[in-house]
FIMIMI-743986 format. One record per residue: x, y, z of N, C-alpha, C, O in turn. Coordinates in steps of 0.05 Angstrom, whole numbers, padded with zeros to 5 digits, always signed. Example, Ala and Ser with C-alpha at 12.3 -4.5 7.8 and 13.67 -1.06 7.14 Angstrom:
! FIMIMI-743986
+00264-00114+00156+00246-00090+00156+00264-00066+00156+00285-00066+00169+00257-00045+00142+00273-00021+00143+00258+00001+00157+00268+00023+00161
//
This chain:
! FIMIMI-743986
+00432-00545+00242+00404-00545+00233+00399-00520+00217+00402-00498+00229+00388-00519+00184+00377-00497+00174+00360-00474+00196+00346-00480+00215+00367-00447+00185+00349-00430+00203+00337-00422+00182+00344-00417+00160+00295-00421+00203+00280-00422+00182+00272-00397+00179+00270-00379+00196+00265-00394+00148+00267-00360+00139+00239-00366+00118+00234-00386+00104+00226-00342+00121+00203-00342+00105+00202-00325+00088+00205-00302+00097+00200-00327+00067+00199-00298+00045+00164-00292+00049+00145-00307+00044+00163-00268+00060+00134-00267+00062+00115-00246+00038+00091-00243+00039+00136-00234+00014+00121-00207+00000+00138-00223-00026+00154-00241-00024+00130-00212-00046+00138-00215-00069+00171-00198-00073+00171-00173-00076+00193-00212-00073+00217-00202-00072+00228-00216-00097+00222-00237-00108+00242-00202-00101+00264-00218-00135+00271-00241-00129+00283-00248-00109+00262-00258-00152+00263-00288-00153+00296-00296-00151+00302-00318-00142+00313-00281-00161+00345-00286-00159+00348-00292-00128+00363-00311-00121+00332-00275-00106+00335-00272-00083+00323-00313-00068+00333-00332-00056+00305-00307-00076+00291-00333-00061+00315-00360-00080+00322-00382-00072+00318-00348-00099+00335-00379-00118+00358-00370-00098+00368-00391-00091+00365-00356-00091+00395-00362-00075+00393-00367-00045+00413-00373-00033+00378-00365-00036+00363-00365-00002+00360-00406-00014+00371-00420+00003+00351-00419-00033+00340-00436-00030+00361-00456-00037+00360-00479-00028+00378-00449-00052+00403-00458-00057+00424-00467-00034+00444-00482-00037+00417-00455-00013+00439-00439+00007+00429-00463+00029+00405-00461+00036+00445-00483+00039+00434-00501+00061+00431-00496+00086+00424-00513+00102+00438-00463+00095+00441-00459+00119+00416-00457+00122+00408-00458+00145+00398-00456+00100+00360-00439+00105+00345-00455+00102+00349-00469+00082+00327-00460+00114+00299-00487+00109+00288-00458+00098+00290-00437+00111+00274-00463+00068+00254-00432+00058+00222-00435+00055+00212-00453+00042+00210-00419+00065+00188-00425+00056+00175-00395+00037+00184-00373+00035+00160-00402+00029+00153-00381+00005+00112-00375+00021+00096-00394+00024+00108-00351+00026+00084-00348+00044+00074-00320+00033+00084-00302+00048+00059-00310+00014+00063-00290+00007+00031-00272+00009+00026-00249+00004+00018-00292+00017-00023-00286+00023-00032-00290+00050-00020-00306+00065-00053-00274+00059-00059-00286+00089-00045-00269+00113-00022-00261+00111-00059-00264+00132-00047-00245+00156-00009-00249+00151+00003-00267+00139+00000-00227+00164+00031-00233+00164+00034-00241+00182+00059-00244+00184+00022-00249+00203+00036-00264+00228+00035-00296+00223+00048-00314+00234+00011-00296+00197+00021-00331+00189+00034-00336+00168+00041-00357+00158+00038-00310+00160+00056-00316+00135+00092-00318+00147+00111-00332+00140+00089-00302+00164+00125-00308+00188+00122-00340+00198+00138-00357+00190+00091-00345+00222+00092-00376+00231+00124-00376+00249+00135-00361+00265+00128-00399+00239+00154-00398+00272+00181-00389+00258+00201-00398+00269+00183-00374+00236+00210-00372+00223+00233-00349+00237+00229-00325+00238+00251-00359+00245+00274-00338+00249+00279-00318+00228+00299-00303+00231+00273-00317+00220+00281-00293+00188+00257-00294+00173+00246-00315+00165+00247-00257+00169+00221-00254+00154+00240-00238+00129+00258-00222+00131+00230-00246+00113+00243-00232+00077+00219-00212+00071+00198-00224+00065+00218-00188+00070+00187-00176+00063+00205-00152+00053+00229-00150+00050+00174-00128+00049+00183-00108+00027+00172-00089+00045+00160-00093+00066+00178-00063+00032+00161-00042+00049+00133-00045+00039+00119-00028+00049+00125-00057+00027+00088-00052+00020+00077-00071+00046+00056-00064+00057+00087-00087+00053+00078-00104+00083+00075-00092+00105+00096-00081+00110+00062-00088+00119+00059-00073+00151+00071-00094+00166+00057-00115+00165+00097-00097+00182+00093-00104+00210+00100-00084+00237+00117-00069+00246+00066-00102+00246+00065-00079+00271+00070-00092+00300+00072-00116+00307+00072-00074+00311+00074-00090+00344+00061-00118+00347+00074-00138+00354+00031-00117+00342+00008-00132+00339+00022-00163+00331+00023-00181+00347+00034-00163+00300+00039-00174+00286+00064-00192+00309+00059-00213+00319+00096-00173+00313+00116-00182+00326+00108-00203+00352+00118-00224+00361+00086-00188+00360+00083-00204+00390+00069-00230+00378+00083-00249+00384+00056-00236+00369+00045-00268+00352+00069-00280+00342+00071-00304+00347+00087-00268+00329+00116-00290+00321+00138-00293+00338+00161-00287+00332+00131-00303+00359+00162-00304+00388+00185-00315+00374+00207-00308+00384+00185-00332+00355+00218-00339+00348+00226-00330+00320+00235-00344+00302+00218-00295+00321+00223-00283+00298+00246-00275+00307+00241-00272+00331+00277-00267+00302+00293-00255+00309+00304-00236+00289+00315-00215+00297+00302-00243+00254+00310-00211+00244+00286-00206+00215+00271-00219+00201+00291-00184+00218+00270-00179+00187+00287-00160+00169+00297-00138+00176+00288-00173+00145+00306-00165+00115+00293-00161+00107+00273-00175+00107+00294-00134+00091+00280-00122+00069+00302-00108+00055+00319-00094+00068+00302-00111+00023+00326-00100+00006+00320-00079-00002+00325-00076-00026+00309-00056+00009+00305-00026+00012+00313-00009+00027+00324-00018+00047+00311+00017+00026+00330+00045+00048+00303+00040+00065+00311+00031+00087+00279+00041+00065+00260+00053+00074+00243+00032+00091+00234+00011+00082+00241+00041+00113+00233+00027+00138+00215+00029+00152+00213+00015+00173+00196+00049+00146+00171+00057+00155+00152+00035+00157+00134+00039+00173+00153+00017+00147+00126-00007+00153+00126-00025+00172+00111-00044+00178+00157-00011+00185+00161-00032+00212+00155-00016+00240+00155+00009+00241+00150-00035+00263+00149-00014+00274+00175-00024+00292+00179-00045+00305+00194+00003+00288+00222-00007+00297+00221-00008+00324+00237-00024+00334+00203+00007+00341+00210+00008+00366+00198-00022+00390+00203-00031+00412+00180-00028+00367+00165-00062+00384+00190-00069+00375+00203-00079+00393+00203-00068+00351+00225-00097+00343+00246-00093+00364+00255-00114+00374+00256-00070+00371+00276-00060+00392+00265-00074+00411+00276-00096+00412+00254-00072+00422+00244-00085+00457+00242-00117+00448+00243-00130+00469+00241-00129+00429+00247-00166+00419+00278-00160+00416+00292-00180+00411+00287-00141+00419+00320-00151+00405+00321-00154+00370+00343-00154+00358+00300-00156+00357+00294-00161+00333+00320-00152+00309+00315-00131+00297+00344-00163+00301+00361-00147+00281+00336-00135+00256+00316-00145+00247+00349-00111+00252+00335-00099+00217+00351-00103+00195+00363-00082+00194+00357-00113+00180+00373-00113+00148+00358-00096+00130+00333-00094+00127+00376-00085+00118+00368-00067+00097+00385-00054+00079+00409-00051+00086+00378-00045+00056+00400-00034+00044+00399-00001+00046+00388+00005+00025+00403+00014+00055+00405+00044+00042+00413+00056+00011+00438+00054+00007+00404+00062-00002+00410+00070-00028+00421+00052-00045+00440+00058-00060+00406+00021-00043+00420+00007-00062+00401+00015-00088+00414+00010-00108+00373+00026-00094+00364+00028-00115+00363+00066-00126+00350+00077-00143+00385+00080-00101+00385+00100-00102+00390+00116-00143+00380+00134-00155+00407+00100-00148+00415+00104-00181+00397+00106-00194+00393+00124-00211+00380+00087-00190+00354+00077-00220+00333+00115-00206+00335+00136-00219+00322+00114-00187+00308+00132-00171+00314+00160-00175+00296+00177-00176+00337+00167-00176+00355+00196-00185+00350+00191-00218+00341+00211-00230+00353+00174-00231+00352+00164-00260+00324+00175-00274+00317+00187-00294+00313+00164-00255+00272+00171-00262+00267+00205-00260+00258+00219-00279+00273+00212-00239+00271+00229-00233+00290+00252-00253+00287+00275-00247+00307+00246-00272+00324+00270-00284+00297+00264-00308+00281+00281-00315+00298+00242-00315+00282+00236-00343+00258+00257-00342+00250+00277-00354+00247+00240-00315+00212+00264-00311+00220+00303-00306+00202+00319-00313+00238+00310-00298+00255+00339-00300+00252+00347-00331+00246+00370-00336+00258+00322-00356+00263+00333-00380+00240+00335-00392+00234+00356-00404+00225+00314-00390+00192+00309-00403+00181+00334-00395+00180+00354-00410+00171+00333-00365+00159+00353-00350+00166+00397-00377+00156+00415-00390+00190+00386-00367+00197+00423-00382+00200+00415-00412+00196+00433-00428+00204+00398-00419+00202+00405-00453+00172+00396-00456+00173+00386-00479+00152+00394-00450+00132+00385-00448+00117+00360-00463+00094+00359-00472+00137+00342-00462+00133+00317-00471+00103+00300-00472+00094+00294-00495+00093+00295-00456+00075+00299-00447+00057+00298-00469+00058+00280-00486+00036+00322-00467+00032+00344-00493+00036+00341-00522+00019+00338-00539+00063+00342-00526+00067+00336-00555+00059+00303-00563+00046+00296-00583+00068+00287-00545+00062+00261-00548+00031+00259-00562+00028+00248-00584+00003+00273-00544-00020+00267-00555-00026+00284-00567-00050+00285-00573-00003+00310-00578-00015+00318-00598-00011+00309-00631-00024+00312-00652+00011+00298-00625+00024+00283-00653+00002+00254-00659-00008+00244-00679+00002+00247-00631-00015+00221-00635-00049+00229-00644-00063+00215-00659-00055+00245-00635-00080+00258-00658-00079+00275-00681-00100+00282-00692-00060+00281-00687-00047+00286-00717-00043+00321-00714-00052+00337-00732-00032+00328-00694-00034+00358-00689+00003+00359-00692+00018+00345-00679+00010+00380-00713+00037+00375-00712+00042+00405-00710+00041+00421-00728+00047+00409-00682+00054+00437-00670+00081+00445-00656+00082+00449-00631+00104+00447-00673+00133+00455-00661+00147+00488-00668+00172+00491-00667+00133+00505-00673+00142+00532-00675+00146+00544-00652+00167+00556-00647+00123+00542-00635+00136+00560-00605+00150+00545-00594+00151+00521-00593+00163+00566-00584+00195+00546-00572+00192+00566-00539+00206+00564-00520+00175+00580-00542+00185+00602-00515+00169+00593-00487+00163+00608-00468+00161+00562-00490+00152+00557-00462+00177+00526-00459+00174+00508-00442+00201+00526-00480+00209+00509-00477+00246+00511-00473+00262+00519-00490+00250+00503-00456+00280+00518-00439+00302+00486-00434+00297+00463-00428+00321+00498-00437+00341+00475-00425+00343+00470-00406+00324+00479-00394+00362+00454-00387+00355+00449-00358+00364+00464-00344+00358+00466-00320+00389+00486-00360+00406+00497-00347+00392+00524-00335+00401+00534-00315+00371+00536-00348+00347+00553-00345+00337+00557-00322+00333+00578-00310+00332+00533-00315+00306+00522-00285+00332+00524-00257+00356+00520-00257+00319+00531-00240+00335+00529-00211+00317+00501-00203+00293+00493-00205+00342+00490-00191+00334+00457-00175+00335+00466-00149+00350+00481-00138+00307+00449-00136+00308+00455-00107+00298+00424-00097+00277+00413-00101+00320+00415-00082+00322+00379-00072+00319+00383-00048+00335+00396-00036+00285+00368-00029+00279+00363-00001+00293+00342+00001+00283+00321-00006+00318+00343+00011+00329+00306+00025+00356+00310+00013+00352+00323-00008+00374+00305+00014+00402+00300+00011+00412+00277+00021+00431+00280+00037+00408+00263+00017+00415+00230+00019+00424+00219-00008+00436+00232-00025+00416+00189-00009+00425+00174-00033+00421+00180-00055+00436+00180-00075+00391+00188-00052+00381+00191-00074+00381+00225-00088+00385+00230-00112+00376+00245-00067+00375+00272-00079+00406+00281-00076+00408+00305-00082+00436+00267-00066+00457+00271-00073+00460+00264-00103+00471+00279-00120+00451+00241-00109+00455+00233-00142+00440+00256-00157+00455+00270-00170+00413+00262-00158+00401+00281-00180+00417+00297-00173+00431+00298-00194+00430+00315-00155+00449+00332-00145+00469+00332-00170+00474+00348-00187+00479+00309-00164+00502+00303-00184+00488+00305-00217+00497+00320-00234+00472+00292-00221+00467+00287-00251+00456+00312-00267+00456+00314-00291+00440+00339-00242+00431+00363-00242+00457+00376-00260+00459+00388-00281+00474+00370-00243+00498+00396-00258+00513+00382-00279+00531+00397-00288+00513+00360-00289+00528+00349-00321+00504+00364-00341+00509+00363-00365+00477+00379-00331+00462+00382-00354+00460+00420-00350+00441+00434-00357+00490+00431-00335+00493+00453-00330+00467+00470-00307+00463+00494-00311+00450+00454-00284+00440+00465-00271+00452+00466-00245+00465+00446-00239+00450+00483-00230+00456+00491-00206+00440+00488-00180+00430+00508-00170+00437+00459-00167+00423+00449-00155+00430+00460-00127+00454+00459-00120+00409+00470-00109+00407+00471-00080+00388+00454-00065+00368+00444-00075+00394+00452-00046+00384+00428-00026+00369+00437+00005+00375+00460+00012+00361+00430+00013+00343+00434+00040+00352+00399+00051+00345+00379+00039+00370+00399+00077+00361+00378+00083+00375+00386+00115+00399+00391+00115+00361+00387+00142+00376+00399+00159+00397+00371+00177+00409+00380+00196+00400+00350+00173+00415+00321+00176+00438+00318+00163+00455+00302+00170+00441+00340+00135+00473+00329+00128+00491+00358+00133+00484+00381+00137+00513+00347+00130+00529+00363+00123+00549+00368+00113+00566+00384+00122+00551+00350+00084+00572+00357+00067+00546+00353+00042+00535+00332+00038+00541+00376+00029+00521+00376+00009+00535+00370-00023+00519+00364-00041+00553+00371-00027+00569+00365-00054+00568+00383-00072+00580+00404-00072+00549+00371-00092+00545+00393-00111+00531+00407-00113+00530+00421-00133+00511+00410-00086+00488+00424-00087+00493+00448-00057+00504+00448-00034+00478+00466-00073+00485+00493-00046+00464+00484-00029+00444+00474-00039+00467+00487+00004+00450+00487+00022+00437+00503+00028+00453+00522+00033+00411+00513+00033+00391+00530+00038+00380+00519+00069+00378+00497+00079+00375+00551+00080+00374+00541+00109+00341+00530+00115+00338+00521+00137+00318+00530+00100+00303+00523+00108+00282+00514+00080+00287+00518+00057+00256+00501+00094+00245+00483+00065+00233+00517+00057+00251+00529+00045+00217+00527+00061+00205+00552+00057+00225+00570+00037+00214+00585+00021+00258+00569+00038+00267+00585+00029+00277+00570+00001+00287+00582-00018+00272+00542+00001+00279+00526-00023+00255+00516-00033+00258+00498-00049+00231+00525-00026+00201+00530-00054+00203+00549-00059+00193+00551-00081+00214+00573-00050+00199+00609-00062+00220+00598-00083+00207+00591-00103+00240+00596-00085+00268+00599-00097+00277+00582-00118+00298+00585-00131+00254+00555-00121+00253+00539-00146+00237+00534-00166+00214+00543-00165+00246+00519-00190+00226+00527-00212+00230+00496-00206+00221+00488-00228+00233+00485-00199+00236+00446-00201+00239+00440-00170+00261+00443-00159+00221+00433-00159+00227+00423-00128+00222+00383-00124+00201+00371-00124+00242+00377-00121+00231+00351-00128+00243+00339-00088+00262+00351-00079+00232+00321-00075+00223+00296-00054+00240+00287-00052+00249+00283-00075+00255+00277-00035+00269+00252-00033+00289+00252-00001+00313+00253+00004+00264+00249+00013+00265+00248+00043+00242+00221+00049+00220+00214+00041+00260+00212+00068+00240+00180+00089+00217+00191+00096+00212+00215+00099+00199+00169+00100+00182+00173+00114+00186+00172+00152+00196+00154+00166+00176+00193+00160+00178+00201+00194+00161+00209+00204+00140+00202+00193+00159+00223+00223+00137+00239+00233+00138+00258+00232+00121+00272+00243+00160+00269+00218+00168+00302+00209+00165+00304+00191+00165+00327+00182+00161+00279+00171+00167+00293+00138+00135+00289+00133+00124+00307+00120+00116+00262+00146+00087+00264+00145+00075+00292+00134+00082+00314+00142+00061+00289+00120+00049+00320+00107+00067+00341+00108+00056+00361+00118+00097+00346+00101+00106+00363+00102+00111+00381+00074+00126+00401+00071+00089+00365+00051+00093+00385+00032+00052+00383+00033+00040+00362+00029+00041+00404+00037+00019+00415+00032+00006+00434+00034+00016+00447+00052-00010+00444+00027-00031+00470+00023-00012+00493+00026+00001+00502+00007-00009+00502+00057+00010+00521+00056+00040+00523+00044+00053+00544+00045+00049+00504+00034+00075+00491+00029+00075+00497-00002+00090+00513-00013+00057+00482-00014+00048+00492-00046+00046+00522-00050+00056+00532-00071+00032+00538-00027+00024+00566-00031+00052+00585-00030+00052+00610-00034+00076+00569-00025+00103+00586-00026+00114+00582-00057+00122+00599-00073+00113+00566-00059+00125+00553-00096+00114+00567-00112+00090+00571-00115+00143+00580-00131+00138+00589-00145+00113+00585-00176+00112+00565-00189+00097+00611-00181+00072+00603-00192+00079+00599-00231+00084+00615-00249+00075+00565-00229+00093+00556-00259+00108+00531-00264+00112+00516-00283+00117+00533-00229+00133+00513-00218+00127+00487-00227+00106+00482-00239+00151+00466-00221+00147+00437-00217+00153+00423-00195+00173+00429-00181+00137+00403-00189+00143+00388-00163+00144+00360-00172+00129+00356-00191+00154+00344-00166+00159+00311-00166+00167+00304-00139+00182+00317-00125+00152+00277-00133+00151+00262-00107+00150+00239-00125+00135+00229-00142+00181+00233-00112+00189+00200-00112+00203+00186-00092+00220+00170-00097+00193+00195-00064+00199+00199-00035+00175+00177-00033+00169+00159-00047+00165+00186-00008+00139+00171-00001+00114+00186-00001+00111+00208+00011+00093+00170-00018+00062+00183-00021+00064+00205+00003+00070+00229+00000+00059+00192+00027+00053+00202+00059+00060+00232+00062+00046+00248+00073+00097+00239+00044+00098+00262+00047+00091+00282+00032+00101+00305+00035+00067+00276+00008+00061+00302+00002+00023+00302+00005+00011+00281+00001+00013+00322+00011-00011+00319+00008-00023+00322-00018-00025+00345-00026-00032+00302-00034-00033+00296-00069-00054+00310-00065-00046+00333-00070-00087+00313-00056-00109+00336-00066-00091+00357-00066-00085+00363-00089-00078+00373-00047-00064+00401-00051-00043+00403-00068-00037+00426-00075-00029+00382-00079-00029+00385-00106-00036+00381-00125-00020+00386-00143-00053+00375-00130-00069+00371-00151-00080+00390-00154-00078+00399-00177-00098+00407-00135-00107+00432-00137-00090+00454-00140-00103+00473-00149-00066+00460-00137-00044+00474-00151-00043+00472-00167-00041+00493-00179-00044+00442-00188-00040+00444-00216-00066+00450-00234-00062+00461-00255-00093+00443-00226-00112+00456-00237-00118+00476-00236-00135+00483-00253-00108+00499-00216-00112+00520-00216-00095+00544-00225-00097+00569-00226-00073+00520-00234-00049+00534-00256-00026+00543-00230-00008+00554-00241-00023+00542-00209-00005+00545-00195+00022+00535-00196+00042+00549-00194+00025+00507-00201+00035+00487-00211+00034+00481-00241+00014+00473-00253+00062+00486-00251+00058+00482-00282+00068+00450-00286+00072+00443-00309+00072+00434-00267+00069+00401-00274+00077+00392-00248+00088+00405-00230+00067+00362-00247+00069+00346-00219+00072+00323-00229+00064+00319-00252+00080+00312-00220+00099+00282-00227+00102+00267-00197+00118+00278-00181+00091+00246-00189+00087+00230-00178+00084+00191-00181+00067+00177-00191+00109+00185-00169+00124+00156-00169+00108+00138-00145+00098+00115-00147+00109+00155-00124+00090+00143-00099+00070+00152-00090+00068+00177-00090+00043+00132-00076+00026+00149-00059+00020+00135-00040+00029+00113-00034+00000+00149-00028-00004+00138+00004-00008+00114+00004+00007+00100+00017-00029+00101-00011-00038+00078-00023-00031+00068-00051-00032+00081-00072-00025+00040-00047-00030+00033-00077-00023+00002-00081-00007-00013-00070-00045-00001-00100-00044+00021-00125-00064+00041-00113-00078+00031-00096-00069+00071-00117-00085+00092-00112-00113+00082-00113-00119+00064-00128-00131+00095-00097-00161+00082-00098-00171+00111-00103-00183+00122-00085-00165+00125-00129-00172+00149-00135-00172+00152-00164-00155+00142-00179-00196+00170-00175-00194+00190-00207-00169+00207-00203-00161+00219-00183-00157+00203-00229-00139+00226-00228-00155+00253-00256-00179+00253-00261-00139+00269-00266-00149+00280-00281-00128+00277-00311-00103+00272-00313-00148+00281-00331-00143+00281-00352-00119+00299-00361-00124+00305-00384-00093+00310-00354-00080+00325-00358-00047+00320-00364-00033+00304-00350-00038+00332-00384-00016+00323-00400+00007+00329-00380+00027+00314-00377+00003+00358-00365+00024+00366-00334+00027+00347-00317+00045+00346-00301+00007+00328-00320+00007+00308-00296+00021+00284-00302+00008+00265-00312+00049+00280-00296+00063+00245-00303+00059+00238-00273+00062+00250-00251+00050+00209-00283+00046+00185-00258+00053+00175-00267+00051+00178-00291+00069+00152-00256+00074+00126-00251+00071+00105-00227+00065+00111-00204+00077+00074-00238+00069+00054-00210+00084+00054-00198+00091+00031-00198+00108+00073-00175+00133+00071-00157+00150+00045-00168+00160+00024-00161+00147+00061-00188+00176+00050-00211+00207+00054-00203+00225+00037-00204+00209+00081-00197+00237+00094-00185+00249+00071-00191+00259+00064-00212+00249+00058-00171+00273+00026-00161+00279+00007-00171+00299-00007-00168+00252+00003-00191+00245-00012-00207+00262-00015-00236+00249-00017-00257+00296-00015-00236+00312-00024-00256+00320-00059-00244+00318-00071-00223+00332-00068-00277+00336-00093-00274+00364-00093-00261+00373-00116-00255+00378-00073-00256+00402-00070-00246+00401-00063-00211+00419-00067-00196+00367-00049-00204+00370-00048-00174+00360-00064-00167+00362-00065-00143+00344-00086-00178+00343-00110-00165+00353-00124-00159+00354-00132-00136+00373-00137-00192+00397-00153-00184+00411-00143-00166+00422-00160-00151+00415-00120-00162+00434-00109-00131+00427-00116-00098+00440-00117-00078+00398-00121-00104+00386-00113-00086+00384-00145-00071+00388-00146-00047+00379-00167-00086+00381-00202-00085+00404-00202-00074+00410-00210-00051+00420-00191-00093+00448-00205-00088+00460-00199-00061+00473-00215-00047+00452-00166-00052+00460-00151-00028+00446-00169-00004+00461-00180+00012+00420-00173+00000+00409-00175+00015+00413-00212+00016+00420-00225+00037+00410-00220-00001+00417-00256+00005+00451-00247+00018+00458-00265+00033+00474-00223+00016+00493-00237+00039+00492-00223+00059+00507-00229+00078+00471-00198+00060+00477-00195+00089+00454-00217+00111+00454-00221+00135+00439-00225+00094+00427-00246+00118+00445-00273+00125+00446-00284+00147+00461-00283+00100+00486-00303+00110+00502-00282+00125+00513-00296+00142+00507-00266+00128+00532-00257+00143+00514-00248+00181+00526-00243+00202+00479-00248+00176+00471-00254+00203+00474-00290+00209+00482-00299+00230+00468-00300+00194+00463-00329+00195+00491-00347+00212+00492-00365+00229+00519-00325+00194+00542-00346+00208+00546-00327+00241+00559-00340+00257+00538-00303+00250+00550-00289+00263+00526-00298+00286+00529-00297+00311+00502-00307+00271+00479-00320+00305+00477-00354+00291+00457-00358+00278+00491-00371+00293+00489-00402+00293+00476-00405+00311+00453-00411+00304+00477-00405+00334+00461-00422+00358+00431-00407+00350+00411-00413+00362
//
């Protein structure tokens, strides 16, 4: 008998065409409406991290047994109700880690050559390229990476093909690669001109870049968060960069979103919609990964 699996969030259509293809799965497609009826009686929930499931949620679906999501990041579950169901987790770790390190070198280059800037000044007919002395190569800037994982091992890597010498803060690993380890976060803001995110969300990393955190970084600096909203507090940076503390901020994720906020008019400031992941190459990875590790739960629990 098919085991029944619900795609409950908007996930890559390659993913649901191969889930539906696949006879082991009765599919249903549920993507509006509380999540406990969007699960209903299915053995397998397909969702994303933008979905909350909470305890609340788990205890309403009794013949839920695993939840797939084709992302590193697991904060919207709450793992410890799914532990006490037995509940398996699927997931990928750093399958969109490439595209994410990718974003993040690009916004490194804009940010310091001040891309930005020139863009609306050419576009209102201002053609200003003689000073060159606020504009530096990459090899110039000291890199300072919160997280050494998938994702800040790669900018690690892609940091030094552009001749910079990247250091890291992350106290969980310990083979850092190409990047020198620094023993604490405090000693890797005084010490960078580029501090860029890329740590999970926890209950340690929760607000672990704000007010006082900003007040160590160097005054000029750059910061990028393409980690999770949660870990930086966005008013305290934002007020760093209006107050000139922060010479650019670059932000992929936030607490909410889309954001239920004004931002300001400012050329230092790149946003984006938590794009990072968002290549056609980490998706396709991401379908293809995640449609076999749920067949490879599917043949390993038959009954």
């Amino acid at each position: 008998m098919p085991k029944k699996l619900a795609v409950v969030s908007d996930v890559e259509r390659a993913l649901v065409e191969l889930l539906r293809e696949d006879r082991r799965f009765s599919v249903a497609v549920r993507t509006t409406g509380p999540m406990e009826e969007r699960i209903g009686d299915a053995e397998i929930a397909v969702t994303r991290t933008v979905n909350r499931i909470t305890r609340a949620v788990l205890s309403a679906v009794p013949r839920l047994r695993v939840i797939a999501q084709g992302t590193s990041g697991l904060d919207n579950i709450d793992l410890a109700a799914a532990s006490e169901r037995g509940i398996d987790i699927l997931t990928l770790p750093g399958v969109n880690a490439n595209a994410v390190a990718e974003l993040v070198i690009g916004i490194v280059i804009a940010m310091t050559r001040t891309v930005p800037l020139y863009t609306r000044q050419v576009t209102s007919g201002i053609w200003r390229r003689e000073d060159c002395t606020t504009r530096h190569e990459l090899r110039h800037y000291s890199l300072g990476i919160v997280g050494h994982g998938n994702v800040g091992s790669r900018v690690s890597r892609m940091a030094t093909a552009f001749g910079m010498k990247p250091h890291a803060y992350d106290p969980y690993i310990a083979d850092f690669g190409a990047a020198t380890p620094v023993d604490s976060l405090e000693q890797l803001l005084a010490n960078s001109d580029i501090v860029t995110l890329h740590v999970p969300l926890t209950d340690e990393t929760r607000g672990m870049i704000g007010e006082r955190q900003l007040r160590r970084m160097r005054r000029g600096s750059f910061l990028i968060n393409a980690a999770r909203g949660e870990v930086l507090d966005l008013d305290a940076a934002l007020a760093a960069l209006a107050s000139d503390h922060l010479g650019g901020l670059a932000v992929d994720v936030f607490d909410r979103e889309p954001p239920q906020r004004a931002f300001p008019d400012d050329p230092r400031l790149v946003l984006t919609p938590h794009i990072g992941g968002g290549t056609f190459e980490a998706k396709r990875d991401a379908a293809e990964l995640l449609y076999a590790r749920i067949v490879e739960w599917a043949e390993r629990n038959r009954n």
